[in-house]
NUZA-264469 format. One record per residue (C-alpha): x, y, z. Coordinates in Angstrom, 1 decimal, decimal comma, always signed. Layout:
<atom X="X" Y="Y" Z="Z"/>
...
***
This chain:
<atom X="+13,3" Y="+18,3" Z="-13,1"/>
<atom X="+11,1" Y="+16,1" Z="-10,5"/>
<atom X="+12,5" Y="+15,0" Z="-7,6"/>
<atom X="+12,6" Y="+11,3" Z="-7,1"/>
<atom X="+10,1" Y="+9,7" Z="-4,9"/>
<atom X="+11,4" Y="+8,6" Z="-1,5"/>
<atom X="+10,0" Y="+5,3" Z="+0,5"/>
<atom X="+7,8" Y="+7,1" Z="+3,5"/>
<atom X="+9,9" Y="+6,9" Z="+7,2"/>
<atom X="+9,1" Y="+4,0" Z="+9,6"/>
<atom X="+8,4" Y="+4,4" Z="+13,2"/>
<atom X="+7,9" Y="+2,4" Z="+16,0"/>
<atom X="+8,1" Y="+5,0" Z="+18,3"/>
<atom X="+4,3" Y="+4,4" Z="+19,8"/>
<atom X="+5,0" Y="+0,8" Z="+20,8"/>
<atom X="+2,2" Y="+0,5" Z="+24,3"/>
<atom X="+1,1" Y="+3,9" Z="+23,4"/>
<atom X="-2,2" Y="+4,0" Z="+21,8"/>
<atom X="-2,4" Y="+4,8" Z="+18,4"/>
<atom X="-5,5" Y="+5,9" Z="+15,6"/>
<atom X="-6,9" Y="+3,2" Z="+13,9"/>
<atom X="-7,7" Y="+3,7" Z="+10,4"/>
<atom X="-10,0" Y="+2,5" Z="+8,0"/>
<atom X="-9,7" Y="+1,0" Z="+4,9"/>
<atom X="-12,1" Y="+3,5" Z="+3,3"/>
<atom X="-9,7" Y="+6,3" Z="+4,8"/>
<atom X="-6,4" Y="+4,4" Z="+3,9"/>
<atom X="-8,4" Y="+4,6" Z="+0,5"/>
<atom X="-8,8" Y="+8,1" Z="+0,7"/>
<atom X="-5,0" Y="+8,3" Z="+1,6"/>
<atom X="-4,1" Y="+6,9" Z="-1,5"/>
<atom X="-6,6" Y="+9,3" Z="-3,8"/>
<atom X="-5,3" Y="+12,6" Z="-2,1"/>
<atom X="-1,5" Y="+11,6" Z="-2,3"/>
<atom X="-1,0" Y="+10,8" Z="+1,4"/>
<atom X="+0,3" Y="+7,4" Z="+0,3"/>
<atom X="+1,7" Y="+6,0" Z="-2,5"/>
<atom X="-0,6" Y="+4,0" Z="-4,4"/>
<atom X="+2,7" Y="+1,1" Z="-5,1"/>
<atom X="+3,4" Y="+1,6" Z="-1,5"/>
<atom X="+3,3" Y="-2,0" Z="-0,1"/>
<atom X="+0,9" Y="-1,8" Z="+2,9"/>
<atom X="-1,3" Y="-3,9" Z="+4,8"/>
<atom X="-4,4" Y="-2,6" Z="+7,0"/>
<atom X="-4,2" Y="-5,0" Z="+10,4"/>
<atom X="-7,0" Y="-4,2" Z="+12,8"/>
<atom X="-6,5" Y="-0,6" Z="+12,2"/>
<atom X="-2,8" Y="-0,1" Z="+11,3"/>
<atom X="-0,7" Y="+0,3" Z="+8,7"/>
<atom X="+1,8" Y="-2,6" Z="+8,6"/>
<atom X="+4,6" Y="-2,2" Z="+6,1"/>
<atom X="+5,3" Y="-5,2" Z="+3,8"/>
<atom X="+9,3" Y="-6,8" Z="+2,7"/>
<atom X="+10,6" Y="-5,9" Z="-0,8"/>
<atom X="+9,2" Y="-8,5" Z="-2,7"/>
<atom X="+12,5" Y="-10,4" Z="-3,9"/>
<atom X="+13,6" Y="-11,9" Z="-7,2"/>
<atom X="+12,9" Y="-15,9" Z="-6,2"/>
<atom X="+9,0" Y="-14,4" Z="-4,6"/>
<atom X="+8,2" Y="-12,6" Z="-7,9"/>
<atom X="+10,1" Y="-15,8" Z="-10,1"/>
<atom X="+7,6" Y="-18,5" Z="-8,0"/>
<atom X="+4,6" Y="-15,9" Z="-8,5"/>
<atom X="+4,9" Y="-15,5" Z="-12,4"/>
<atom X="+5,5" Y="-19,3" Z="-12,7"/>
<atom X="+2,2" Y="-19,9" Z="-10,6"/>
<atom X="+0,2" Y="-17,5" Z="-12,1"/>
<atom X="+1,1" Y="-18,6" Z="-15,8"/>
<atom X="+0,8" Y="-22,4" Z="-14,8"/>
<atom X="-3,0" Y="-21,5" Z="-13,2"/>
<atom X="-4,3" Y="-19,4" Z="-15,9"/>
<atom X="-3,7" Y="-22,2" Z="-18,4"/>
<atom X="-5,8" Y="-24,2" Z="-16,3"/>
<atom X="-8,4" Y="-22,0" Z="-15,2"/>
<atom X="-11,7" Y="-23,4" Z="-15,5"/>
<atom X="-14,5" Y="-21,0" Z="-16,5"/>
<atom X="-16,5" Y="-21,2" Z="-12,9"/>
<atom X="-13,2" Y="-19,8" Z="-11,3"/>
<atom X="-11,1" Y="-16,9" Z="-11,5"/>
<atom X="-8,1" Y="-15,7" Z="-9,3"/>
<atom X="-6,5" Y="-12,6" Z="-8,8"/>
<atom X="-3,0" Y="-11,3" Z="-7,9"/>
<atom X="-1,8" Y="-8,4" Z="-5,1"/>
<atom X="-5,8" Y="-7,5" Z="-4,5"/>
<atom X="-6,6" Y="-5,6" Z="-1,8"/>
<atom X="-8,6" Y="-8,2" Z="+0,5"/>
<atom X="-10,6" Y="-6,5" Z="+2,2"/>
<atom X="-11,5" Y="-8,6" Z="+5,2"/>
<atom X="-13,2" Y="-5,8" Z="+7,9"/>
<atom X="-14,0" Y="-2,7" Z="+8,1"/>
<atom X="-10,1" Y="-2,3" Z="+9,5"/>
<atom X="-8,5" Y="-4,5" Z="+7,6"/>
<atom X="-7,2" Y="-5,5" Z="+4,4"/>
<atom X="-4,2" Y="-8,1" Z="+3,5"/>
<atom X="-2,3" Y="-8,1" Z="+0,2"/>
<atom X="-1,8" Y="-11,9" Z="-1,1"/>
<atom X="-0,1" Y="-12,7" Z="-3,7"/>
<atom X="-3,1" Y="-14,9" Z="-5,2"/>
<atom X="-6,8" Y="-15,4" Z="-4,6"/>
<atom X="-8,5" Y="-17,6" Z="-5,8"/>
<atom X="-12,3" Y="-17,3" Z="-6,1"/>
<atom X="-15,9" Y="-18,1" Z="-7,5"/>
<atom X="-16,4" Y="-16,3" Z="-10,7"/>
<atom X="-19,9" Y="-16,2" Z="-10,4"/>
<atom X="-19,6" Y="-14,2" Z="-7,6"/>
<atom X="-17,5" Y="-12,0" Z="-8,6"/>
<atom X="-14,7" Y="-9,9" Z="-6,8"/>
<atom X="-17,3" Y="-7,4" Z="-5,5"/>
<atom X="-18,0" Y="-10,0" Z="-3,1"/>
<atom X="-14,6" Y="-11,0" Z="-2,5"/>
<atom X="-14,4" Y="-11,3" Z="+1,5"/>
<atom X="-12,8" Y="-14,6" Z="+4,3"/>
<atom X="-16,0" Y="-16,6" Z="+3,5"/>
<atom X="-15,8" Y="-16,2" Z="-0,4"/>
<atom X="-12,1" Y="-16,9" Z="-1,2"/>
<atom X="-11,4" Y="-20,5" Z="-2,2"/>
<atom X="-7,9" Y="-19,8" Z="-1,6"/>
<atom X="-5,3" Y="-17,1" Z="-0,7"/>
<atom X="-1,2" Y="-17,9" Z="-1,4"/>
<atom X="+1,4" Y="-15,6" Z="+0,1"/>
<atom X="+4,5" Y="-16,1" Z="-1,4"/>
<atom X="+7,4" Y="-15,8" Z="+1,4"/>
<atom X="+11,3" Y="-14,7" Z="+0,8"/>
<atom X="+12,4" Y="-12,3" Z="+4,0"/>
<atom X="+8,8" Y="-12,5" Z="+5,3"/>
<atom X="+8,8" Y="-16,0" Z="+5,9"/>
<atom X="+8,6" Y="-15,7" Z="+9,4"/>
<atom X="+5,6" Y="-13,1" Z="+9,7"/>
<atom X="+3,9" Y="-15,2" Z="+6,9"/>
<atom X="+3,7" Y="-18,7" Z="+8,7"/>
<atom X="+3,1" Y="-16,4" Z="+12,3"/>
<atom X="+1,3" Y="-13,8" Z="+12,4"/>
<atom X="-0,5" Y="-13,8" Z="+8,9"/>
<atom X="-2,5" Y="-17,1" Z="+8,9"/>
<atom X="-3,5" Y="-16,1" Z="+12,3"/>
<atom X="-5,4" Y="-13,0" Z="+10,5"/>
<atom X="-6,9" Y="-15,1" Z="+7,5"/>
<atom X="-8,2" Y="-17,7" Z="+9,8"/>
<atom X="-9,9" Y="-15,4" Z="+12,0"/>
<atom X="-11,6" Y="-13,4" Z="+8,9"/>
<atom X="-12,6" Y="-17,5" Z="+7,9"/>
<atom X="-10,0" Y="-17,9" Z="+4,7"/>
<atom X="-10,9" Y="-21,8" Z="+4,1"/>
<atom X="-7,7" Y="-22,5" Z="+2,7"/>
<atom X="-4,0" Y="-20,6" Z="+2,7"/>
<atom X="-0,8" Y="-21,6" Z="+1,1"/>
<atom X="+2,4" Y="-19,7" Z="+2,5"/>
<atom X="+5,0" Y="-20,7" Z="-0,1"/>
<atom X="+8,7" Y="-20,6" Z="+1,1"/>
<atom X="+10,7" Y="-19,0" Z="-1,8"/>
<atom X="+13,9" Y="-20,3" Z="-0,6"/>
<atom X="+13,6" Y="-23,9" Z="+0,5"/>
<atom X="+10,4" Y="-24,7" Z="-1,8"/>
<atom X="+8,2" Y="-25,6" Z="+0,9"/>
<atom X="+4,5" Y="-25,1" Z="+0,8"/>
<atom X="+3,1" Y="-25,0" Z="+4,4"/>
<atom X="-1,1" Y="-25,7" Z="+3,5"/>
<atom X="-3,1" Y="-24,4" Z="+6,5"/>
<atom X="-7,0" Y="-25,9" Z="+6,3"/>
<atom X="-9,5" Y="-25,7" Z="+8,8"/>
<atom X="-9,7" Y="-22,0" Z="+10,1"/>
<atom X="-10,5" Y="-21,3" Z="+13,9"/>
<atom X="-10,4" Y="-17,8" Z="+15,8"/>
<atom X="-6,7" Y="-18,3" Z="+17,0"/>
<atom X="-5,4" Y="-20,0" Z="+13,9"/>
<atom X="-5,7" Y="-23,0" Z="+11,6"/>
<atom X="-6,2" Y="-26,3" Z="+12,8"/>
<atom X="-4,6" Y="-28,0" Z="+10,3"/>
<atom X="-1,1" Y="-27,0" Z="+8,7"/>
<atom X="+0,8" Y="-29,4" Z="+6,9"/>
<atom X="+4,6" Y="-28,3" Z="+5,4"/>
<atom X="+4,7" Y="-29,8" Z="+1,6"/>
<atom X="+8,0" Y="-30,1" Z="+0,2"/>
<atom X="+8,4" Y="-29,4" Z="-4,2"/>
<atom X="+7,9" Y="-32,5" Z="-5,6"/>
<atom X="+4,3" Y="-32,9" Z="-3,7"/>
<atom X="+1,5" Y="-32,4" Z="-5,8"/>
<atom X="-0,9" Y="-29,7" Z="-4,2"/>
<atom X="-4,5" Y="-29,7" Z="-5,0"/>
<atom X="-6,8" Y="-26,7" Z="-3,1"/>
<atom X="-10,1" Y="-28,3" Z="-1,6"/>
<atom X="-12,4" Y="-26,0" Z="-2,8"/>
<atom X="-10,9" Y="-25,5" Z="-5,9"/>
<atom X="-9,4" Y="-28,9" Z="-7,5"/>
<atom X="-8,8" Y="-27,9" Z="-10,9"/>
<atom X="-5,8" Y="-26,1" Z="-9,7"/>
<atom X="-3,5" Y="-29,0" Z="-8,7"/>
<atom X="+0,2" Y="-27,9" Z="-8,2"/>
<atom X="+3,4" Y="-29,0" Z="-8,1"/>
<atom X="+6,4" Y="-26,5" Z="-7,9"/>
<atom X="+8,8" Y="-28,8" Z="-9,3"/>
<atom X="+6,9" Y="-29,0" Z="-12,4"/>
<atom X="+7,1" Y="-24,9" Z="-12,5"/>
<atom X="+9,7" Y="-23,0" Z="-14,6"/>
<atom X="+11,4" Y="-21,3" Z="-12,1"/>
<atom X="+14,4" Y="-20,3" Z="-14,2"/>
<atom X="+14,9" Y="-16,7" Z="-13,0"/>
***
């Protein structure tokens, strides 16, 4: 009989010591050789590994509803993708919920200056997702990011990346329709969205 798999042990032990960065190629690795688990919810942040929240009940409701509502709508010149590794520097790699991006050029090239838009869906997170993250994606040049409050149904659209953050964030409440600048055939409107869970 196996034993049953047990989440890995969290530390902050080395807060102001220094610590090894990693790579994403060797978080990769990681994964291949066991090290990690590959459904083990992590994000690479200028070298180290961040856990992510348990994605709850109302997150994965909102994404199912988005992701069915977008792929009936889904023009042929654009494709999105859920939970991809983004890999945004040699050090770093995010885990959205969705990305949206040219199909043409394919996810090989997916990178900051390629995505169209990136949505994190945000239950426990909420916090970290409207600090700390669009900080990272507006650095690495993410055009466009939708941090989606699973609780209150509040989109908070941040536009117009700079080094230190976005320039423009505006909070959106349900009944606003959305529409992504770079890619307007994907209008949205979460009140239209079954969100029955």
């Amino acid at each position: 009989m196996n034993a049953p798999l047990t989440r890995a042990p969290i530390t902050a032990a080395a807060t102001d010591l220094p610590r090894r960065a990693f790579s994403v190629a060797e978080v990769e690795r990681m994964v291949e050789v066991g090290l990690l688990l590959e459904d083990e919810r992590l994000e690479l942040i200028g070298g180290e590994l961040v856990m992510m929240s348990p994605k709850g009940l109302r997150h994965e409701v909102i994404k199912k509803a988005l992701l069915r509502h977008w792929f009936q709508r889904l023009p042929e010149a654009l494709d999105l993708i859920p939970e991809t590794t983004f890999r945004l520097a040699p050090d770093t790699y995010l885990e959205p919920d969705i990305v949206v991006f040219d199909r043409a050029r394919g996810l090989k090239a997916l990178n900051g200056d390629t995505a169209l838009l990136a949505v994190e869906i945000a239950d426990s997170s909420l916090g970290y997702d409207l600090a700390r993250k669009p900080r990272i994606y507006s650095a690495f040049g993410v055009r466009e990011l939708w941090v989606i409050d699973a609780v209150h149904l509040v989109t908070h659209v941040h536009r117009d990346p700079a080094p230190l953050g976005y320039r423009d964030v505006v909070a959106h409440a349900a009944y606003e329709t959305l529409t992504p600048l770079l890619a307007p055939a994907l209008p949205l409107t979460l009140t239209a969205l079954d969100l029955a869970e």
